[in-house]
C-alpha beads as a LAMMPS data file, in Angstrom:
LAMMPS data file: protein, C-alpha beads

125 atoms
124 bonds

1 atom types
1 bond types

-500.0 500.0 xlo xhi
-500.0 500.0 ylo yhi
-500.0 500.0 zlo zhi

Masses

1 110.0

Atoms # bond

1 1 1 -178.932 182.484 -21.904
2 1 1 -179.724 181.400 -18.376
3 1 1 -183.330 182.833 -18.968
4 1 1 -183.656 181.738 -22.234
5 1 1 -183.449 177.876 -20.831
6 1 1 -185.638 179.017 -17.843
7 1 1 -182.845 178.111 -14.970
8 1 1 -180.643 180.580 -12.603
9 1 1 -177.880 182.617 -13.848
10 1 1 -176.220 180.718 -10.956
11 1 1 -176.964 176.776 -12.241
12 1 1 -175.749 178.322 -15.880
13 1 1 -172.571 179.422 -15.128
14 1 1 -171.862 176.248 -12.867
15 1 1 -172.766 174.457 -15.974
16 1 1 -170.267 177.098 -18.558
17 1 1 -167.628 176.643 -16.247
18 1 1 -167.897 172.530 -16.073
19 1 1 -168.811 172.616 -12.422
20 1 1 -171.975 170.949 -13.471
21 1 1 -172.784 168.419 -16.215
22 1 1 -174.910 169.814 -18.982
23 1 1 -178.083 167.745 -19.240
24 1 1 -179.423 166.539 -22.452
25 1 1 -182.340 168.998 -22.383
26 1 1 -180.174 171.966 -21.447
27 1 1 -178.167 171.114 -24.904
28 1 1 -181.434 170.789 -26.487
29 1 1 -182.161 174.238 -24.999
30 1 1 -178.991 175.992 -25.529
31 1 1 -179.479 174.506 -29.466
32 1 1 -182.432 176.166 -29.915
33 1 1 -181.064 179.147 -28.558
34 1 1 -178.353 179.780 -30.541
35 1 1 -180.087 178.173 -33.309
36 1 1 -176.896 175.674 -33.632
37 1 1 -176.679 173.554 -37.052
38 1 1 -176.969 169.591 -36.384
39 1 1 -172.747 168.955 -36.970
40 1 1 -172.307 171.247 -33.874
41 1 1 -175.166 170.105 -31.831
42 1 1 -173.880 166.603 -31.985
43 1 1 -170.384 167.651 -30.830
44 1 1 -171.919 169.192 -27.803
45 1 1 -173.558 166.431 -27.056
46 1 1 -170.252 164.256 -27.417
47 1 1 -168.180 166.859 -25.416
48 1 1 -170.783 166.417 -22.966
49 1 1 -171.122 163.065 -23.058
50 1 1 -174.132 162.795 -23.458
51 1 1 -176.931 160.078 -25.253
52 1 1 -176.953 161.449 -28.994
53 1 1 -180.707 161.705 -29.923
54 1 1 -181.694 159.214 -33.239
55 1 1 -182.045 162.163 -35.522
56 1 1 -178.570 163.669 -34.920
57 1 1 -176.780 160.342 -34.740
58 1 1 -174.444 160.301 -37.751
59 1 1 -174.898 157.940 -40.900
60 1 1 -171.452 156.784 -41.528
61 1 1 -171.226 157.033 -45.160
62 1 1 -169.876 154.233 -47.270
63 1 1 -165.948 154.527 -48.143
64 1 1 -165.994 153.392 -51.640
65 1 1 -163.021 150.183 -51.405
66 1 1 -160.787 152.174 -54.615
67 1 1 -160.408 154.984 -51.712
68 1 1 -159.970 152.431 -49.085
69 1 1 -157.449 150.649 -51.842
70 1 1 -155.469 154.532 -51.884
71 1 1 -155.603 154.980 -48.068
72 1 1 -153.848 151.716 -47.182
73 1 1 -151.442 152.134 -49.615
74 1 1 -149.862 155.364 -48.508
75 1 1 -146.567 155.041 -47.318
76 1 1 -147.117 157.380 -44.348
77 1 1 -150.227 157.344 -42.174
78 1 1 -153.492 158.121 -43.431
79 1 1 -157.326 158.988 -42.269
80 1 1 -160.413 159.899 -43.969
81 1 1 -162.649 161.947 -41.374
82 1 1 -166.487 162.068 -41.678
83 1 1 -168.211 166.041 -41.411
84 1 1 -168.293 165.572 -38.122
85 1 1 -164.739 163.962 -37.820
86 1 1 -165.139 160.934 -36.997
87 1 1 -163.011 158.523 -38.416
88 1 1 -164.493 156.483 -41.771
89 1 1 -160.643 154.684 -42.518
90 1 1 -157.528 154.674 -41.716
91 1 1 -154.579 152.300 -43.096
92 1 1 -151.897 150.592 -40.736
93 1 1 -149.499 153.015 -40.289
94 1 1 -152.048 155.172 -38.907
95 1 1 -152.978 152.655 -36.569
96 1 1 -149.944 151.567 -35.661
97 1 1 -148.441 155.564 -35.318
98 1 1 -152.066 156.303 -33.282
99 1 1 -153.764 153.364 -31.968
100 1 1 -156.640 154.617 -31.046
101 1 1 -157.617 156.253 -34.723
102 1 1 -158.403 152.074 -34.908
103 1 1 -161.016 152.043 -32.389
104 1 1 -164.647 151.544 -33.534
105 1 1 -166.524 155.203 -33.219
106 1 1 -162.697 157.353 -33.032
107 1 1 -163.333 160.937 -34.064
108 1 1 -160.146 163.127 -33.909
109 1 1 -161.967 165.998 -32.074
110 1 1 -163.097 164.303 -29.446
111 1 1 -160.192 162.004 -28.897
112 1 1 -158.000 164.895 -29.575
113 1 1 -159.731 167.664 -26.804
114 1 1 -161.022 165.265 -24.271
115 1 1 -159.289 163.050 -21.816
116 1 1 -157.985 160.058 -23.240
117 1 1 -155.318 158.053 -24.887
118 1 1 -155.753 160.622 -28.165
119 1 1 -155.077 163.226 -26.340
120 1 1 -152.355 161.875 -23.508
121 1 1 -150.569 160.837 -27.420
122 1 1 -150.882 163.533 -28.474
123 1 1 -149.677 165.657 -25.317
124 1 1 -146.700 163.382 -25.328
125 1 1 -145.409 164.892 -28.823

Bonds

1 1 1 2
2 1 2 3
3 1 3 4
4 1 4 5
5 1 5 6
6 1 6 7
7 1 7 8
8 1 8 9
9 1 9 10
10 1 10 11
11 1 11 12
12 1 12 13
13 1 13 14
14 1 14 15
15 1 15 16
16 1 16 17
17 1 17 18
18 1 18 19
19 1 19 20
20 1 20 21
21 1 21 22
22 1 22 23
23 1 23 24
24 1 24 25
25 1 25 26
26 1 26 27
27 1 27 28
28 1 28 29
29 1 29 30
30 1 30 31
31 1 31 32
32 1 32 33
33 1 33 34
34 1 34 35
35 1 35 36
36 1 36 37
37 1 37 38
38 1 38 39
39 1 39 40
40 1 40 41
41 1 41 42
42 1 42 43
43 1 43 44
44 1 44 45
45 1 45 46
46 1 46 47
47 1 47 48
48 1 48 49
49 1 49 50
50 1 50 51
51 1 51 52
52 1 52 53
53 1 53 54
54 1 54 55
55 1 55 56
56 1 56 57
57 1 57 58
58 1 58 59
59 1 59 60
60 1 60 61
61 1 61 62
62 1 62 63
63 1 63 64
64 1 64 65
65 1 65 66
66 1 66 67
67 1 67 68
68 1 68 69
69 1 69 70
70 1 70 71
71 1 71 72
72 1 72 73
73 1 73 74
74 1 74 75
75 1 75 76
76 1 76 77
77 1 77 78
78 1 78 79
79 1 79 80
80 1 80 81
81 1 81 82
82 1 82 83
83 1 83 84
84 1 84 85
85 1 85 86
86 1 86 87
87 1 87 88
88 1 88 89
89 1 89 90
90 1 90 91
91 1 91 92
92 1 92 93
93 1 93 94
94 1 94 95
95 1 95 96
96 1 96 97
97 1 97 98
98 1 98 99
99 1 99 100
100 1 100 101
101 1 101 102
102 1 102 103
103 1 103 104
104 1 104 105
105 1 105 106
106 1 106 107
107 1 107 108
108 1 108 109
109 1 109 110
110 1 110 111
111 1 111 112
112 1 112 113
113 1 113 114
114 1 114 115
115 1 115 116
116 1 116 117
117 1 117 118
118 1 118 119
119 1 119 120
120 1 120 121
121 1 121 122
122 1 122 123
123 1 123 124
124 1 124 125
């Protein structure tokens, strides 16, 4: 891999191991390379936090309002997750059971896996 991307075996496995951020052209890079399909390029660039290029940003599709009408009237809490898990609605008891499933741009893999208040929640169970 480390040749594919044109940098030392050394630099790669700082950056496998976390010792060293991954830079937005070494995702681009390590894309290519393993030829990796847009939903999983944009969670690398999440996990990595870093800038998602325009053409893998997400379109957040429209939740039609009889679904949203469903959601918030479950009696137990409730989510509807995009492809690439982010979080399109939620009702109240979801909100109120995981606050931060409210917060603008929440997507249950990354809150979940990285630190945060998703995942110190959820580490608390």
């Amino acid at each position: 891999m480390a040749a594919q991307l044109g940098i030392s075996e050394h630099h790669y496995r700082r950056m496998e191991t976390g010792r060293r951020p991954l830079s937005s052209d070494a995702i681009a890079g390590i894309s290519r390379t393993l030829a990796l399909h847009p939903d999983e390029q944009l969670a690398l660039y999440r996990w990595a936090g870093r800038p998602v290029p325009p053409l893998l940003s997400p379109i957040t599709p429209d939740v039609p309002d009889d679904l949203r009408d469903h959601i918030d009237r479950l009696p137990f809490p409730a989510i509807l997750e995009g492809p690439d898990f982010t979080i399109l609605a939620h009702n109240r008891r979801a909100a109120r059971a995981c606050p931060w499933t409210a917060r603008p741009g929440a997507n249950v893999m990354t809150d979940l896996l990285l630190p945060g208040e998703g995942r110190e929640q959820c580490a608390q169970w």
